[in-house]
N, C-alpha and C positions, 0 to 999 in steps of 0.2 A: 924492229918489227913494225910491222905497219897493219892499223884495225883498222877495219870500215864497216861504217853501221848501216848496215842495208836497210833497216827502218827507223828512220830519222826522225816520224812525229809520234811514233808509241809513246813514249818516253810523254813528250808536251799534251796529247790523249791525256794520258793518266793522270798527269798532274792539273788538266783542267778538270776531269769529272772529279778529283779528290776535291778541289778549288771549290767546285759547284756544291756537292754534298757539304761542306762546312758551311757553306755561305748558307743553303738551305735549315741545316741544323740552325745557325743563328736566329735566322728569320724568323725560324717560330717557335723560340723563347723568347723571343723581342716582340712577337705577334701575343704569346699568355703572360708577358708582362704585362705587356697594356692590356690586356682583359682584367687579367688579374687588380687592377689600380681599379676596375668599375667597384664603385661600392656596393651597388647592390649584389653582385655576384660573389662580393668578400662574403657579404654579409650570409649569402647561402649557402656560400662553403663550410664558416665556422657553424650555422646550425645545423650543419649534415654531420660534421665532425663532434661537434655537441652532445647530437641527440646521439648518434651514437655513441657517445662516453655514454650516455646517461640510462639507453636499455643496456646495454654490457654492466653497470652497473649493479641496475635493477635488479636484471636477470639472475646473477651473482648473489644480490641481497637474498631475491627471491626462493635462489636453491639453498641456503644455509637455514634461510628458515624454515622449510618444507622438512630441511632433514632432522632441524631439532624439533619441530611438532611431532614427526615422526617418534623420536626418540619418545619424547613426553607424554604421546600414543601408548605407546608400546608400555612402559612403565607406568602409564593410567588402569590400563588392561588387568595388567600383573597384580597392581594394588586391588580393585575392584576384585577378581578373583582372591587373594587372601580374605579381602573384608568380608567377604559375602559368607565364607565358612566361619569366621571369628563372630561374629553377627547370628549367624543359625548357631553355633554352638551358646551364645549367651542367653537369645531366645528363650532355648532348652532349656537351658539352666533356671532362668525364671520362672517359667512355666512347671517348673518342677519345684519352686520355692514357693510359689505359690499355691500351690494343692499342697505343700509340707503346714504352712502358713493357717490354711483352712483348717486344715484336720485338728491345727494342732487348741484353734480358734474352736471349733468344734467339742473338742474336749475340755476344753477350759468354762466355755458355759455352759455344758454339763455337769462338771465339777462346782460352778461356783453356785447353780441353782439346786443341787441335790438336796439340800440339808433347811433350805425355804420351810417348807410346811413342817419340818420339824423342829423351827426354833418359835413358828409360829401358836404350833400347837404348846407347845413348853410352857410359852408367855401367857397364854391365854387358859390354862391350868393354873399358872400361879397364880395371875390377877384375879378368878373368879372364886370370888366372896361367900358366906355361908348362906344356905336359901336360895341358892343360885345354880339355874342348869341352863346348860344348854340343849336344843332339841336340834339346833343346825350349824354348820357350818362349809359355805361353799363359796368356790372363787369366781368374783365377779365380772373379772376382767378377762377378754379375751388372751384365748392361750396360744403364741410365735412360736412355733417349732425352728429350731438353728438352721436346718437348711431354706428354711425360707427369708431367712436375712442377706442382706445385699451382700453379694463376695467380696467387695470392696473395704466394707467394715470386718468381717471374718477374717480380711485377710490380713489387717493391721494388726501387727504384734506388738506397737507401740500403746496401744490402749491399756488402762489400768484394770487389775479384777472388777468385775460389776461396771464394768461402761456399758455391759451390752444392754444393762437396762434403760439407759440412754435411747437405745432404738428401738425396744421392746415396750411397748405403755405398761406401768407401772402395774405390779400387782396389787388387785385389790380383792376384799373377800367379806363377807356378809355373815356376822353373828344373829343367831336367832335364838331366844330363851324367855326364860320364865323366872320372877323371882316373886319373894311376899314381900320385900320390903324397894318400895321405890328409890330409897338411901343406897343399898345396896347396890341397883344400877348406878347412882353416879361414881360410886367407890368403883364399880367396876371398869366405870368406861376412864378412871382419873388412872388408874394402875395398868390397862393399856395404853395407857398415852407416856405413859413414864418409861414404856417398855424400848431400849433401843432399837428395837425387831419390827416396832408398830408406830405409826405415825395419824395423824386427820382421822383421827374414832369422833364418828358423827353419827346421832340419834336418828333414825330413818321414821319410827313411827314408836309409838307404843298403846297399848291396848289391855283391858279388862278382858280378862278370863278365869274360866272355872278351870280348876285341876282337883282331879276327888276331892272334888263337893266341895273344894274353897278357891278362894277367890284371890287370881295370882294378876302379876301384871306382867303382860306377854311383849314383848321388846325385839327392835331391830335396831343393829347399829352396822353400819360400814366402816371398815376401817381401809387402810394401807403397805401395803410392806415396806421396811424401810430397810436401803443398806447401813448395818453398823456399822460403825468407826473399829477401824482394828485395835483398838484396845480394850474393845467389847466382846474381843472374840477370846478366848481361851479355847486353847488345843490341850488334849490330854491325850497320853501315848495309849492304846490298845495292846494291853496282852492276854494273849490264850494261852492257856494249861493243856499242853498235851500227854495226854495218857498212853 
C-alpha cells in the first residue's frame, strides 16, 4: 500500500513553533537568573519574604495573646464579682461587731463606775474622827457621760476594767467640815490617804468659825478617787429571803 501525505510541512510547523515555545521558556529563566544574581534585588526578595514571616508571626503571637487576656478578662470579672459580695458580707459583719463591741463597752463602764461614791462615801465615814462633821461633799471634776467617749476606745474590748478612766479625767471631790480639834483634821486627812479608794487628800484652806457659840475650825480638803487593786476588792454573794 502506498501513503501520501498531502501536507508535507504540518508535521515541520509544529515542530518549529514547539522548538520556539521551549527556546522561549528557556530564555526567560536564563533572563530571572541573571536578575536574580543582582544583589540588590536578592537582597529585597529575602526582605519581602522576611518581613512577611515576621507579621505572620506577629500576627499569630498577637491573636494568642488577645485570647488569653480575654480569658484572664473574663475570670477577672468573675472574681471581682464573688469578692465584691464576700467584702459586703464581712463589712456587715463588723459593723455589726462593732455596735456589739459598744454596747457591750457601754455596759461595762456602767458596771465598773456604779459603786464609785459608795466606796467613797464608806471611806470617808470610816476615816472621820471624833468632833468631826462634815457639812459637804461634792464632786469636783467634770462629769463624761459614755456616749460621749470616742467609738474607737468604746469599742476596744481589749482594754482592762477601769481603763476608761484613762480617757475620762480623774474623779475628784471636795470635803467640807468642821472639827474642834485641829489634830483631828490631820488624823482625818492621814486615814483618807491610807484609804485604797482615795488618793492626793490636799488642805484647800482652813478657817475659824463659830458653831453654837463655840469656836470650831472650818476646813476644806480635795481629794481623788483612786482605782483599787483587785485585791482590795471583796465581793460578797447577796441573798434574799423570800416569803
Amino acid at each position: 500500500m502506498i501513503e501520501i501525505n498531502l501536507l508535507p510541512r504540518a508535521g515541520k510547523k509544529s515542530g518549529r513553533r514547539l522548538g520556539g515555545a521551549g527556546l522561549g521558556s528557556l530564555a526567560s529563566l536564563a533572563s530571572l537568573a541573571d536578575r536574580v544574581r543582582d544583589p540588590f534585588l536578592a537582597g529585597a526578595v529575602a526582605a519581602l519574604v522576611l518581613g512577611g514571616a515576621g507579621v505572620g508571626a506577629l500576627h499569630f503571637r498577637l491573636g494568642s495573646r488577645a485570647a488569653d487576656l480575654a480569658v484572664r478578662e473574663q475570670q477577672a470579672v468573675q472574681d471581682s464579682t464573688r469578692f465584691t459580695a464576700i467584702l459586703k458580707e464581712k463589712r456587715a459583719a463588723q459593723a455589726q461587731r462593732d455596735s456589739i463591741l459598744r454596747q457591750v463597752a457601754i455596759i461595762r463602764s456602767i458596771d465598773n463606775d456604779r459603786y464609785v461614791w459608795s466606796h467613797i462615801m464608806e471611806e470617808v465615814s470610816r476615816a472621820l474622827p471624833a468632833y468631826t462633821w462634815l457639812t459637804s461633799l461634792n464632786q469636783t471634776s467634770s462629769v463624761v457621760s459614755v456616749a460621749a467617749r470616742p467609738d474607737s476606745v468604746a469599742a476596744d474590748s481589749t482594754r482592762p476594767a477601769g481603763a476608761d478612766s484613762l480617757v475620762a479625767p480623774p474623779l475628784t471631790f471636795r470635803l467640807v467640815g468642821q472639827t474642834v480639834d485641829i489634830q483631828a483634821m490631820t488624823r482625818f486627812m492621814k486615814l483618807l490617804e491610807a484609804s485604797p479608794f482615795i488618793q492626793n487628800v490636799q488642805v484647800v484652806r482652813t478657817d475659824v468659825a463659830a458653831a453654837d457659840g463655840k469656836q470650831v475650825t472650818e476646813f476644806q480638803l480635795d481629794a481623788q478617787y483612786e482605782i483599787p487593786a483587785p485585791s482590795a476588792i471583796r465581793l460578797v454573794p447577796v441573798t434574799l429571803s423570800v416569803r
